[in-house]
C-alpha positions, 0 to 999 in steps of 0.5 A: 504857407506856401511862395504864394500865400506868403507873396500875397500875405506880404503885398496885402501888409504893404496895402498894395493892389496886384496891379500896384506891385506889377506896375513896381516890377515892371510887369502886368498884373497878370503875372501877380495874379498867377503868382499868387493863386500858385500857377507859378512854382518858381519865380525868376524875379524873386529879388525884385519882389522881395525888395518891392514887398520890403522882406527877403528872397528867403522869407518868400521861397521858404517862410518866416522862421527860415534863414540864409546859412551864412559862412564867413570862410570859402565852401570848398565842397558840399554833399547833397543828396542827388546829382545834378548838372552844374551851369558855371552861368548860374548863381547857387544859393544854400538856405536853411528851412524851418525844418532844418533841411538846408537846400541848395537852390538857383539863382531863380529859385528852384531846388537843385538838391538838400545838402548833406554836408558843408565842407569848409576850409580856409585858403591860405 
């Protein structure tokens, strides 16, 4: 299922039209619209979606069964599989498929790289 189809799937179960939940968001309904028929890939205000539909950024930009990696210690370093330009201006997010691929995203939600290793250390 793609963000599309789970963005629709979840506004259809909180028995909201599209213009209903762009006016929630704050914008028209055309940018629901586009969302859903898949026009758009990435989705800037993917945390107010979320919270509007009451379900996750990570249920929307990778399905059900997917969940967030959650460490309790600093990550000192990751390994992923291409090289990209950092922006020390942009929130990164690492979240973990159904498939087991763990990704490395942006703040708004484009893929940056899988990782390939965590390397967790603890700071005295």
């Amino acid at each position: 299922m793609s963000l599309a189809e789970r963005v629709k799937k979840a506004r259809l179960e909180k028995e909201l039209t599209q213009s209903q939940l762009a006016s929630m968001l704050g914008m028209s309904y055309h940018n629901i619209q586009n969302l859903e028929k898949g026009r758009i890939q990435t989705c800037r205000y993917i945390d107010r979606l979320a919270t509007a539909l009451d379900t996750t950024r990570n249920y929307l930009l990778v399905g059900e069964k997917a969940k967030v990696v959650k460490v309790d210690k600093p990550i000192n370093l990751i390994s992923v599989d291409n090289s990209f330009e950092f922006k020390a201006d942009c929130d990164y997010h690492i979240v973990e498929t159904p498939q087991n691929k763990t990704l490395f995203l942006t703040s708004d939600s484009k893929e940056v790289a899988s990782v390939s290793q965590m390397f967790i250390q603890k700071i005295r």
